[in-house]
gemmi code that builds the backbone of each chain (N, CA, C; Angstrom):
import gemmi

chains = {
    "A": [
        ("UNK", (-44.710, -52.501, -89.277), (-43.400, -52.640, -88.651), (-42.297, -52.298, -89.651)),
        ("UNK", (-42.592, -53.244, -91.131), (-41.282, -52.416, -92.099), (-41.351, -51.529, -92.779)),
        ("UNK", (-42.742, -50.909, -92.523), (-42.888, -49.527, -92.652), (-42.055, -48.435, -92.450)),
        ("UNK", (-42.281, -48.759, -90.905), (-41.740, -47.756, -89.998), (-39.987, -47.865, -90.456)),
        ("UNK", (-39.615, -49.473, -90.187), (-37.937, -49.445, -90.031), (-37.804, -48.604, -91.738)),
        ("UNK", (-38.072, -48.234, -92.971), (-38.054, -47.700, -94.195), (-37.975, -46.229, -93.946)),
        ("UNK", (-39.069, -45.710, -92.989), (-38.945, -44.053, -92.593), (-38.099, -44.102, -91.657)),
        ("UNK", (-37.665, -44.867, -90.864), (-36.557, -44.322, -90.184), (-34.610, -44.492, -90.874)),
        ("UNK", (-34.741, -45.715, -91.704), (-33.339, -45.550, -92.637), (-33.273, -44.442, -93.647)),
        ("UNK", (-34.314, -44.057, -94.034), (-34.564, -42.376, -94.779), (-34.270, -41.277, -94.485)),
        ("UNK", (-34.952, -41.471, -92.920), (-34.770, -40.132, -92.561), (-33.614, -39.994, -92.062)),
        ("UNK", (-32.876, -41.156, -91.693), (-31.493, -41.436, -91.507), (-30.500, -40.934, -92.400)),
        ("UNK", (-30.481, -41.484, -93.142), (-29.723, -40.881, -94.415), (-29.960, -39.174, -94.376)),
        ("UNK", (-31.214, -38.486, -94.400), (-30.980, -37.413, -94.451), (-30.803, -36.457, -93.209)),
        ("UNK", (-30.880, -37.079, -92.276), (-30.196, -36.503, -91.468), (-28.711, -36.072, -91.331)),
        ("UNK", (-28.212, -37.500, -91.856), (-26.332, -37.624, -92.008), (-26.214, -36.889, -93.030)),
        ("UNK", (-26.931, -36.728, -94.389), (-26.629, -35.642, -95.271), (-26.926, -34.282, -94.757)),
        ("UNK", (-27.512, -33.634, -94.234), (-27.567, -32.440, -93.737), (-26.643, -32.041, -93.022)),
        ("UNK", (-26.240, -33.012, -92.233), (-25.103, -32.323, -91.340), (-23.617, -32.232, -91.926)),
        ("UNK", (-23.508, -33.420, -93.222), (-22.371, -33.541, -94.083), (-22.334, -32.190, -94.867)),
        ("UNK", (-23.232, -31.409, -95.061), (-23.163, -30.721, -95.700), (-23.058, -29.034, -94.858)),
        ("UNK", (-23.776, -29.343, -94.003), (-23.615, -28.037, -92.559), (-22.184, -28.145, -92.550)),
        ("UNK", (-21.447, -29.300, -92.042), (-19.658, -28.718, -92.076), (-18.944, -29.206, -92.777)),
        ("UNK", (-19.524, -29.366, -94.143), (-19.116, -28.054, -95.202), (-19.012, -27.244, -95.296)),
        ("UNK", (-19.495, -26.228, -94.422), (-19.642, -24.737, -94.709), (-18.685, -24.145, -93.459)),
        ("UNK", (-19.188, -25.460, -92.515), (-18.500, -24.646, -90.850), (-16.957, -25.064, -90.707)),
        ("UNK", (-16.699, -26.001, -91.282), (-15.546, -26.145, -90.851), (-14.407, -25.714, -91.476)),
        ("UNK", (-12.948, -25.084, -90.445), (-12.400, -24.296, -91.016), (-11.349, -24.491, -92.016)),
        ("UNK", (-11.029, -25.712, -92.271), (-9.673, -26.175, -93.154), (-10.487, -26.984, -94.241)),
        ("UNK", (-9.412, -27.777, -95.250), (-9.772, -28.883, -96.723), (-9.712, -30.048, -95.683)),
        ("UNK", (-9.001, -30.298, -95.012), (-8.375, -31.066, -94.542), (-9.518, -31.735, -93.380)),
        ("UNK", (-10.256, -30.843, -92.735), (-11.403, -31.052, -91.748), (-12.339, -31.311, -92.488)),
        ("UNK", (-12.961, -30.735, -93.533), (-13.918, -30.930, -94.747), (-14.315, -32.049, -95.427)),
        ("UNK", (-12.766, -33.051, -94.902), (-12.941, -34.103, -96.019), (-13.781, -34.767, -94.963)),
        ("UNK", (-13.500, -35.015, -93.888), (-14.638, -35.698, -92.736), (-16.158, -35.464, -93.303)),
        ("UNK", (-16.370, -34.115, -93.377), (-18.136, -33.904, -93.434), (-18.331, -34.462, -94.804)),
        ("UNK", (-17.573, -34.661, -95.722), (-18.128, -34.757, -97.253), (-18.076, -36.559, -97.265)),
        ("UNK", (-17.081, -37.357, -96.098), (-16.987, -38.960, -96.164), (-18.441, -39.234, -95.067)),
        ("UNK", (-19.147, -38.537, -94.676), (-20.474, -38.356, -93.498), (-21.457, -38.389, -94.970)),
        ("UNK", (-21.470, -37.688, -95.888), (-22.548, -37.884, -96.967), (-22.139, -39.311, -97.711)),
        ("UNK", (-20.774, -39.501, -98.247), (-20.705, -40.590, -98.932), (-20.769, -41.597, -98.498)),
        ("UNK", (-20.888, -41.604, -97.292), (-20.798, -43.317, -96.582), (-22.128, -43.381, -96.043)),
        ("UNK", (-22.742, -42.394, -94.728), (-23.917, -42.687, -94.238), (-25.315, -42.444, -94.579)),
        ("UNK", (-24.802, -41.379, -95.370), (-26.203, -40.627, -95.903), (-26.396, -41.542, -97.577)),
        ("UNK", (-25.361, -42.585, -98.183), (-25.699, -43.062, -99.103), (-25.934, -45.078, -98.480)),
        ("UNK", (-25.521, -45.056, -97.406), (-25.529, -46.528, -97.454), (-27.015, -46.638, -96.860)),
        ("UNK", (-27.555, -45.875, -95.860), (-28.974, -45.826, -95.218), (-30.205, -45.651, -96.355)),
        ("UNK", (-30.029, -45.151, -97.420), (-30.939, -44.540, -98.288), (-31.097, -45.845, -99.441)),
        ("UNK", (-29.790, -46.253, -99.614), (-29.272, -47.616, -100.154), (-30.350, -48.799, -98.916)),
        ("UNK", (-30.197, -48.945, -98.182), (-30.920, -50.072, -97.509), (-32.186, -49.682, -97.048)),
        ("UNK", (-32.860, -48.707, -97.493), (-34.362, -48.068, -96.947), (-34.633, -48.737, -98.689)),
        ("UNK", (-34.037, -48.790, -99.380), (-34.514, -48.888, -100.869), (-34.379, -50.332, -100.716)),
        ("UNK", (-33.365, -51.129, -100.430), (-33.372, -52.505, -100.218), (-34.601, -53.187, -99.736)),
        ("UNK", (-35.106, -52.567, -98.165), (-35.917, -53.111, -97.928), (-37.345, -53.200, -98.262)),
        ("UNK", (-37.252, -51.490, -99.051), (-38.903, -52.036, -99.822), (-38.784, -52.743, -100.902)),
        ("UNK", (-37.466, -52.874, -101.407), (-37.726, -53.754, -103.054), (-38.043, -55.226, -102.390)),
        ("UNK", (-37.210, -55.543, -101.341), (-37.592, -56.969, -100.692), (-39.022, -57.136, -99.773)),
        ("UNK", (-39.543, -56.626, -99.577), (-41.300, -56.246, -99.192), (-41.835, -56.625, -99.935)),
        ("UNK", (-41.593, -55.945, -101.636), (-42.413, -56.108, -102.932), (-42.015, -57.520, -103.330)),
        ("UNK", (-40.647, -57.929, -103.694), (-40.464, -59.640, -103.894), (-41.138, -60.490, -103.064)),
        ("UNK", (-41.209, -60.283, -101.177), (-41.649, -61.629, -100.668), (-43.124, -61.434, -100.876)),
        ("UNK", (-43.845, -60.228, -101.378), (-45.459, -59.936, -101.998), (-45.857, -60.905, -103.281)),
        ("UNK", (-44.665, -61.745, -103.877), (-45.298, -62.544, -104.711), (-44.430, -62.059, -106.286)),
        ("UNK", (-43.663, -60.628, -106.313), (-43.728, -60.239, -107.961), (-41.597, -60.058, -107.767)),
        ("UNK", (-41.666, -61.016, -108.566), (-40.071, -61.754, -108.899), (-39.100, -60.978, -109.571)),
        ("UNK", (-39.361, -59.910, -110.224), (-39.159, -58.765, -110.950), (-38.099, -58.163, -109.712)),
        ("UNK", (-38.665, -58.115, -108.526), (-38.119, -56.886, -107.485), (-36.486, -57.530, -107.222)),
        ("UNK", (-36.204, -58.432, -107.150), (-34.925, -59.526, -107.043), (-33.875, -58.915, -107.934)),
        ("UNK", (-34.253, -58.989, -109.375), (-33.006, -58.146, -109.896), (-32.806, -56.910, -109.787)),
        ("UNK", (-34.105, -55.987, -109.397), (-33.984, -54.964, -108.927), (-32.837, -54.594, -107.204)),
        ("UNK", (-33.055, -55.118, -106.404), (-32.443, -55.369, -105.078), (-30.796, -55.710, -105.383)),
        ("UNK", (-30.452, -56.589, -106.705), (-29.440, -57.074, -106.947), (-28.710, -55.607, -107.879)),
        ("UNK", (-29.198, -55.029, -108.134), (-28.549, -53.926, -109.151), (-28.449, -52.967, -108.335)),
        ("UNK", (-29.376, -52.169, -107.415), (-28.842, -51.859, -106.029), (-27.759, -51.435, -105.155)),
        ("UNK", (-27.821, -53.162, -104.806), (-26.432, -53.883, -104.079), (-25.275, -53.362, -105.013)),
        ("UNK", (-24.984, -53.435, -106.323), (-24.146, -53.508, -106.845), (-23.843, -51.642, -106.887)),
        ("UNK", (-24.642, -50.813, -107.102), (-24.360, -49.428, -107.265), (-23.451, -49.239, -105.682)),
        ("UNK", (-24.575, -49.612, -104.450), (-23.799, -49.181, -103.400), (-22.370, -50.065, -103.387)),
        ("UNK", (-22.085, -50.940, -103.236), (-20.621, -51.278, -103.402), (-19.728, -50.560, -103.991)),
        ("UNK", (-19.968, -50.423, -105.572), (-19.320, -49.312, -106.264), (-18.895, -47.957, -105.688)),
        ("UNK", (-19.963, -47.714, -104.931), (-19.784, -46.075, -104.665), (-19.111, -45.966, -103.253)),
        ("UNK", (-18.707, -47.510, -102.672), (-18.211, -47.409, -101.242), (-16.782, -47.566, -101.887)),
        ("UNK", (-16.667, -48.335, -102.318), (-15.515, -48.347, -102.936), (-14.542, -47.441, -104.123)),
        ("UNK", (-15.172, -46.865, -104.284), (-14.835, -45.349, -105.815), (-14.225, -44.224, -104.501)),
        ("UNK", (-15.893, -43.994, -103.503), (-15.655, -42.710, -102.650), (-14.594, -42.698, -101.808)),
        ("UNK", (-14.072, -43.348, -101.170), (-13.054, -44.080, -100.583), (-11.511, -43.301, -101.155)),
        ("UNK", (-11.481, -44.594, -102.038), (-10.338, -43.754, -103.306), (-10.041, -42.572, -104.195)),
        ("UNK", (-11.499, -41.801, -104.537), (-11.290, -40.302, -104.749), (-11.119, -39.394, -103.467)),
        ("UNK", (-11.501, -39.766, -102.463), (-11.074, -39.052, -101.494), (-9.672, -39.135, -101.135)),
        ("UNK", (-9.306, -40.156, -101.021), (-7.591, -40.367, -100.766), (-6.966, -39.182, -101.946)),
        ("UNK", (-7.312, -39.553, -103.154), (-6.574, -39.033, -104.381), (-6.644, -37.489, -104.108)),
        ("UNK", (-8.031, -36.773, -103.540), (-7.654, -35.700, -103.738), (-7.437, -34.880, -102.910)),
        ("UNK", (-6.977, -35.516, -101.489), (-6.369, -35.120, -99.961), (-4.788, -35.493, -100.557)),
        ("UNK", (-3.768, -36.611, -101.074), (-3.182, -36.460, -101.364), (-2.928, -35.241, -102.463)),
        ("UNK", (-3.555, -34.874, -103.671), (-3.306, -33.964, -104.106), (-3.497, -32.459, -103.820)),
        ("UNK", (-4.183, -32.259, -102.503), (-3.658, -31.184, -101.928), (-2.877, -31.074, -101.251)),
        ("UNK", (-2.100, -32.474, -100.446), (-0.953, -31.547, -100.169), (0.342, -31.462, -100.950)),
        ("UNK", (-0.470, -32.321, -102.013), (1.151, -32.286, -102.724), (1.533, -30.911, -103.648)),
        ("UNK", (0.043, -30.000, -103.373), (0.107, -28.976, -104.229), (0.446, -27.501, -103.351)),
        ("UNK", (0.799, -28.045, -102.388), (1.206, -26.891, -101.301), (0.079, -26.635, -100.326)),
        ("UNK", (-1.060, -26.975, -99.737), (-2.203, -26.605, -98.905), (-2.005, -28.016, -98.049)),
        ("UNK", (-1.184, -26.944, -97.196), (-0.745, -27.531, -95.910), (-2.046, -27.435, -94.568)),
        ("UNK", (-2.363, -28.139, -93.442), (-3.103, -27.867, -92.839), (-3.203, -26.617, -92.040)),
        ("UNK", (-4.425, -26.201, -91.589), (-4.365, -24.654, -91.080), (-3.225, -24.688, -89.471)),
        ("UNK", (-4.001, -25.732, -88.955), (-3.712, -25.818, -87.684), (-2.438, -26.701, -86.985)),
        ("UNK", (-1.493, -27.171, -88.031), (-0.432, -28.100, -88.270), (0.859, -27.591, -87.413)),
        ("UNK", (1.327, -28.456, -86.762), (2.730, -28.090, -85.733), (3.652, -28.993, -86.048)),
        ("UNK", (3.639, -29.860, -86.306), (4.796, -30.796, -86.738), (4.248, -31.628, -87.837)),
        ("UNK", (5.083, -31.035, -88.971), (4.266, -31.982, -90.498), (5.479, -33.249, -90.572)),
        ("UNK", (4.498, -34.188, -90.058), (5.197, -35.377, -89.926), (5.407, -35.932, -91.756)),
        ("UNK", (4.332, -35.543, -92.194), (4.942, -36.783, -93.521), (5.445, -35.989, -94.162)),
        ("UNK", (5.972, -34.448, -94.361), (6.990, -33.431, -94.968), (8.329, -34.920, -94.755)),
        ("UNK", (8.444, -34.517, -93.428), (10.332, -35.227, -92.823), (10.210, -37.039, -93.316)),
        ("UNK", (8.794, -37.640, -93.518), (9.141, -39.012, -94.531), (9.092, -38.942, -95.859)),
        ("UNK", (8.638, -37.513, -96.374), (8.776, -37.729, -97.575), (10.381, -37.501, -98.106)),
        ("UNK", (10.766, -36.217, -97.100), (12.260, -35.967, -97.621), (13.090, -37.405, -97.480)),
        ("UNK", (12.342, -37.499, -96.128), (13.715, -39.511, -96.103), (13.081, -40.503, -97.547)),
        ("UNK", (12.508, -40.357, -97.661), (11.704, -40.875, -99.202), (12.367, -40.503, -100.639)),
        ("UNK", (12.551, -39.242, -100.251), (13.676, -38.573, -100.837), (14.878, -39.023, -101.330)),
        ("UNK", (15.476, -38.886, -100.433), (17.218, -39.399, -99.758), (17.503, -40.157, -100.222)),
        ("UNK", (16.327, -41.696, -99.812), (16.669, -42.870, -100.354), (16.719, -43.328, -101.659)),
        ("UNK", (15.524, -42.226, -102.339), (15.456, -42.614, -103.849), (16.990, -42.140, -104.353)),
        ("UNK", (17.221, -41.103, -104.179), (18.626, -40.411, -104.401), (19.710, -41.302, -104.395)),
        ("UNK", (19.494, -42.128, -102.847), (20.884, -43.089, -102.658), (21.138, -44.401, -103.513)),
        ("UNK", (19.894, -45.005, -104.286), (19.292, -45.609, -105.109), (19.853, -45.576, -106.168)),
        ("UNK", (19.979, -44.586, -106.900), (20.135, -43.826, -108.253), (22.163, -43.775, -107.803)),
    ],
    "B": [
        ("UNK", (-47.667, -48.688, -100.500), (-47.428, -49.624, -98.611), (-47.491, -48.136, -98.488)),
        ("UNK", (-46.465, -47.395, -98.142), (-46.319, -46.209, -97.397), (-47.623, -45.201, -97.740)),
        ("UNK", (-48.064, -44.571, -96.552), (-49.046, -43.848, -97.293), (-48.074, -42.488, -97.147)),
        ("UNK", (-47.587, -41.799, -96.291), (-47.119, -40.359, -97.097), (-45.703, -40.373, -97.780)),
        ("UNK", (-45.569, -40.261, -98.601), (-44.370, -40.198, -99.627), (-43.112, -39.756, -99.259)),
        ("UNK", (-42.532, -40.689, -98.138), (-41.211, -40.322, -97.927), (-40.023, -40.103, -98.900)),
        ("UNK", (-40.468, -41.030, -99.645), (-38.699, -40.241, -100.850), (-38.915, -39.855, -101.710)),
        ("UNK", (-39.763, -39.079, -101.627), (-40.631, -37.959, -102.747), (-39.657, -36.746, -101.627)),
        ("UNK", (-39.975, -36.983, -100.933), (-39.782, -35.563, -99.478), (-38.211, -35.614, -99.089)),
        ("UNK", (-37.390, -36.792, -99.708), (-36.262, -36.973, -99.340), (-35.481, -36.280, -100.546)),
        ("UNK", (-35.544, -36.834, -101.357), (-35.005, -36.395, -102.969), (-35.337, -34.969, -103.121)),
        ("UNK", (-36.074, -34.228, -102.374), (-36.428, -32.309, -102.163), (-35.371, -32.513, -101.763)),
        ("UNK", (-35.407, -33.026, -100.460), (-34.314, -32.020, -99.702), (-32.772, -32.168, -100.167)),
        ("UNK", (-32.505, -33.494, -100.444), (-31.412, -33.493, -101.479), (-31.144, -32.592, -102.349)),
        ("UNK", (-32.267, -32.470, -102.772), (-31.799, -31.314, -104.119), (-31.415, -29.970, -103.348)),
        ("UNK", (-31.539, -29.437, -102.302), (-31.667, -28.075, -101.648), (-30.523, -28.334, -101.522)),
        ("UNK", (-29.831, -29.539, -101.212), (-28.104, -29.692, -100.853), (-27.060, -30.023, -101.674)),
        ("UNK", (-27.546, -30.101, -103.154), (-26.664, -30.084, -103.822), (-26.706, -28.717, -103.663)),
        ("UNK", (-27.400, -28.046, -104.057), (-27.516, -26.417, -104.343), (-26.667, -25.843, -103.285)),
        ("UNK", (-26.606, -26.126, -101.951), (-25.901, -25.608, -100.642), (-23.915, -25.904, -101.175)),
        ("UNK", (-24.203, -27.187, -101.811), (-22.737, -27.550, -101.872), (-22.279, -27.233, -103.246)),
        ("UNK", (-23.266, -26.465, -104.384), (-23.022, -25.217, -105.196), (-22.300, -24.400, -104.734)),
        ("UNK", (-23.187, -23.737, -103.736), (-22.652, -22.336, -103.305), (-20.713, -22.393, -102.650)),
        ("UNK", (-20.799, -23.778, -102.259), (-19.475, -24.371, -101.704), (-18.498, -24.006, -102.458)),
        ("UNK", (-19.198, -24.787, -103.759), (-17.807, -24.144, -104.552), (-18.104, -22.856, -105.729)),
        ("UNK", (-18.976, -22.520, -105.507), (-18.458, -20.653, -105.973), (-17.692, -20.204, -104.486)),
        ("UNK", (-17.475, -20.464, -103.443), (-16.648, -19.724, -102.219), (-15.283, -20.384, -102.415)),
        ("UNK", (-15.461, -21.535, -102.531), (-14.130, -22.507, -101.884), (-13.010, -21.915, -102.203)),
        ("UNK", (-12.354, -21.457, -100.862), (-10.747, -20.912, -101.040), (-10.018, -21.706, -102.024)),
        ("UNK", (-10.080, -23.207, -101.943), (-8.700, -23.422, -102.615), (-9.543, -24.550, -103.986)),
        ("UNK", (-8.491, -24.581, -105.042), (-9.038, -25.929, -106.029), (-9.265, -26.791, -105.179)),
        ("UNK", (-9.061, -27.540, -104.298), (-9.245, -28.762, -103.967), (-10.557, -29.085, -102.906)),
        ("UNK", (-10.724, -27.604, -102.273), (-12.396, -27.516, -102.056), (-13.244, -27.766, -103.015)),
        ("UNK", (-13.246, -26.831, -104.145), (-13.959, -27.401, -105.048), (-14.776, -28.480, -105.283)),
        ("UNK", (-13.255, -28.937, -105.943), (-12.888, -30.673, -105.962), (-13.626, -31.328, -104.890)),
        ("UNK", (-13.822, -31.017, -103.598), (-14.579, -31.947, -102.558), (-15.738, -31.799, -102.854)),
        ("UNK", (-16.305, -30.449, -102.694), (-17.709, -30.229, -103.307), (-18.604, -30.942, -104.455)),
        ("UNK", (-17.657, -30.799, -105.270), (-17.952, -31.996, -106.651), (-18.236, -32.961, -106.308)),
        ("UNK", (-17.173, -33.736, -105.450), (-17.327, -35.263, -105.086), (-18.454, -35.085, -104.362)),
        ("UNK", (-18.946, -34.764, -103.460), (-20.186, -34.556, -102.409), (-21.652, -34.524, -103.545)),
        ("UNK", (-21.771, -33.685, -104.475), (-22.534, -33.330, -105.557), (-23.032, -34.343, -106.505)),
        ("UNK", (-21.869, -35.376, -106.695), (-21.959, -36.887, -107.113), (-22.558, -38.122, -106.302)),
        ("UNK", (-21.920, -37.623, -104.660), (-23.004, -38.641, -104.217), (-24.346, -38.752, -104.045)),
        ("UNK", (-24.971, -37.113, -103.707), (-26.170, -36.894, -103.581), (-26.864, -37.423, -104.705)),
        ("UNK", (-26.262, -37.058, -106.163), (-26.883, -37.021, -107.350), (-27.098, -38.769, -107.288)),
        ("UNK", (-26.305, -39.981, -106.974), (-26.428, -40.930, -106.868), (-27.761, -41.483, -106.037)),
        ("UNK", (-27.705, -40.603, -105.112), (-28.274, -41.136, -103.688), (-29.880, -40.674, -104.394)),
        ("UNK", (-29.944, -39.943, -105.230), (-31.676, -39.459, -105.854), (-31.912, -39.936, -106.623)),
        ("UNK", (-31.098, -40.289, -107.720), (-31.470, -41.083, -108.421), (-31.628, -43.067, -108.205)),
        ("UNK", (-31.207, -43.283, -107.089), (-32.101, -45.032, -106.739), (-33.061, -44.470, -105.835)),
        ("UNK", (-33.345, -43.143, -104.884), (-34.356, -43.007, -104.506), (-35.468, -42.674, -105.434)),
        ("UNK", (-35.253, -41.875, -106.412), (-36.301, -41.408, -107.494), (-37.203, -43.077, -108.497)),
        ("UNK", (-35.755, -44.040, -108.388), (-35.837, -45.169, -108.933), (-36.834, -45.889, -108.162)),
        ("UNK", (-36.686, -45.833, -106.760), (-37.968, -46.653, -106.170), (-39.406, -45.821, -106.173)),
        ("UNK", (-39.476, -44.241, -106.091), (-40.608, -43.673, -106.317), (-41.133, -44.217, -107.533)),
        ("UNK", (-40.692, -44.133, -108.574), (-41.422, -43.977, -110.180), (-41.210, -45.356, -110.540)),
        ("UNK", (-41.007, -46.634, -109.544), (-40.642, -47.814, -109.866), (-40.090, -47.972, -111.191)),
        ("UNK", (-38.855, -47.795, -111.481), (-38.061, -47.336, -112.625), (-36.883, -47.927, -112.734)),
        ("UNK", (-36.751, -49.584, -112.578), (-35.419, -50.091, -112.700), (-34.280, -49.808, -113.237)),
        ("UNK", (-34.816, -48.948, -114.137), (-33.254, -48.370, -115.543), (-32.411, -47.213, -114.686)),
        ("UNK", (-33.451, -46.240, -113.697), (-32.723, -45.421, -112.827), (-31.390, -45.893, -112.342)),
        ("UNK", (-31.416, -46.944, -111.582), (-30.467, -47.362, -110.953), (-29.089, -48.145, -112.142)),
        ("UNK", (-29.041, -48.429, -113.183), (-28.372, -48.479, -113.852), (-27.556, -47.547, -114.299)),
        ("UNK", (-28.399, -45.999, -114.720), (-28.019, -45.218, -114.989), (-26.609, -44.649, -113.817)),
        ("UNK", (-27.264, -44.970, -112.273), (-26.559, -44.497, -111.174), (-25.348, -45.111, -111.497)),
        ("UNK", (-25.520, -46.331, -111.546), (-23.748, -47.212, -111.559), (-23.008, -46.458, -112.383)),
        ("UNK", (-23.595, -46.377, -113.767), (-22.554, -45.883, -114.729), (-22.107, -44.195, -114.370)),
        ("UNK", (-23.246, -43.787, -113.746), (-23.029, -42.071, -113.275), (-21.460, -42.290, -112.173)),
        ("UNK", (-21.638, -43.442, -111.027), (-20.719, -43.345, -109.782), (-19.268, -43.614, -110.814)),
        ("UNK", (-19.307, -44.026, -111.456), (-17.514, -44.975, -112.236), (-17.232, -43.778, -112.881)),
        ("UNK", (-18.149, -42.931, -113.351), (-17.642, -41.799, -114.573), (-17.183, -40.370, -113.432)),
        ("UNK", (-18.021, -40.452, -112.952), (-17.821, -39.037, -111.681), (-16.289, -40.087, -110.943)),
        ("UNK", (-16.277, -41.126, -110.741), (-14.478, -41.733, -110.166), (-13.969, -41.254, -111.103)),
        ("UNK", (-13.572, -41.830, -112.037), (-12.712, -41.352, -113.085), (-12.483, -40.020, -113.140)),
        ("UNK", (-13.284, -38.829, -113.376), (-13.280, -37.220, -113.465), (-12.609, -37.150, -111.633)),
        ("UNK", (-13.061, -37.822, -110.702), (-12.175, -36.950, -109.807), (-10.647, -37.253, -109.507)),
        ("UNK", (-10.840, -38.566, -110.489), (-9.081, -39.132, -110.445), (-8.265, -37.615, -111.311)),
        ("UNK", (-8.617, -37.587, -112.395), (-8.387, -36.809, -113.331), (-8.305, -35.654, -112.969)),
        ("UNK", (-8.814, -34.874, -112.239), (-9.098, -33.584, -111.594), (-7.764, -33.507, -110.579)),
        ("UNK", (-7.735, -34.481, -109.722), (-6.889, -34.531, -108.498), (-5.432, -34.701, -109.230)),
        ("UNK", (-5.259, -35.205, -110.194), (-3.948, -35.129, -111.229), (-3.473, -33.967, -111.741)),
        ("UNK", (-5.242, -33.257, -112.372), (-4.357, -31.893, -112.286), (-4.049, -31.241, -111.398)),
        ("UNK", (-4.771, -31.158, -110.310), (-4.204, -29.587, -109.255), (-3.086, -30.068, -108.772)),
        ("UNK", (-2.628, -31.691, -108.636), (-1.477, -32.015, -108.077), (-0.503, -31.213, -109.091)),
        ("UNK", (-0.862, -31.238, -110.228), (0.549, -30.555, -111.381), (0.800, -31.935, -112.433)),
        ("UNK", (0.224, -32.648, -112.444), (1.226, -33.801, -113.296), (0.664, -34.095, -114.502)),
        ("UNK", (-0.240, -32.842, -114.734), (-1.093, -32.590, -116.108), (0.014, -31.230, -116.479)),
        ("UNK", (0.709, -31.590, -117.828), (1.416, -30.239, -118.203), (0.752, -29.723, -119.863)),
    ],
}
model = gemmi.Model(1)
for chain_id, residues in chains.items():
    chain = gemmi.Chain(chain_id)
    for i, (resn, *xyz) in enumerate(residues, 1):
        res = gemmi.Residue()
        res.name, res.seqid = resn, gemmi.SeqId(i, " ")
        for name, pos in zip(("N", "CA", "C"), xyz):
            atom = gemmi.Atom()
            atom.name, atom.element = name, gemmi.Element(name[0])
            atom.pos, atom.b_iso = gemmi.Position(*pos), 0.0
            res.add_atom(atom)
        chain.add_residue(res)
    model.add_chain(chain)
structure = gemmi.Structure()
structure.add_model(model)
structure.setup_entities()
């Protein structure tokens, strides 16, 4: 039975990585891209993360005490990496548009007209 | 427990996709494709190494991963600073 649930959070994960990485290629903007590349960092690492969980906890309730800090060091990588991927992604969607790579398909750039009022105010400030 | 070697067969195909998200960025129109590619390249590399860690029952693997995920944050903070411009 936790056999099976182990090949199916695996193959899980690589399923969500394959396709994170298919539109990569297909999709047409940075801006659409960042979707397929947060599809590898979130699903294709948290499933692969808990297919590994559950055999280290298989091997602990088997009797060998060792597997516990293993399961616990784990836990701690995936947290890290939910929390890191998260924030480099913000950082470097903000830094494209702050570098001029505007979206392809864009009709009204709403945060252009808050940044200028962002603007204004710092100005009125000063 | 398992008899056919699922993350023996998983960690392949991983590797075929870093290589795919190589090719990403020798194309990528702009720096900041790149830059995504990279980040994508870091998670996989994460995601094989605690799988490789439970194949070769290899506790130190997964140590190595933590310190790999904080250092690849840092480089894409750093990266995203420059193409913004605020590296002169």
């Amino acid at each position: 039975m936790i056999d099976e649930l182990i090949i199916l959070f695996v193959v899980i994960s690589v399923i969500f990585s394959v396709l994170g990485v298919i539109g990569l290629f297909r999709f047409p903007d940075f801006y659409t891209r960042i979707h397929a590349a947060g599809l590898v960092g979130s699903f294709g690492l948290l499933f692969a993360g808990l297919g590994v969980l559950l055999y280290a906890y298989t091997l602990y309730a088997a009797g060998d005490d060792a597997w516990f800090n293993y399961g616990a060091h784990v836990l701690l990588a995936l947290i890290i990496v939910v929390v890191t991927a998260a924030t480099s992604t913000h950082a470097i969607a903000r830094s494209a548009y702050r570098s001029g790579n505007t979206p392809k398909l864009l009709q009204i750039d709403a945060l252009k007209k808050d940044e200028s009022k962002l603007n204004a105010q710092k100005e009125a400030r000063k | 427990m398992i008899d056919i070697d699922i993350f023996m067969i998983a960690a392949i195909i991983f590797v075929l996709l870093i290589f795919a998200c190589g090719v990403r960025m020798w194309l990528g129109p702009t720096n900041a494709d790149r830059m995504l590619a990279l980040d994508v390249i870091n998670a996989l590399v994460v995601i094989i190494m605690i799988i490789l860690s439970i194949r070769f029952a290899q506790p130190g693997f997964i140590d190595v991963a933590i310190i790999y995920a904080l250092l690849s944050f840092v480089g894409t903070l750093y990266v995203a600073k420059l193409i913004r411009g605020d590296l002169e």
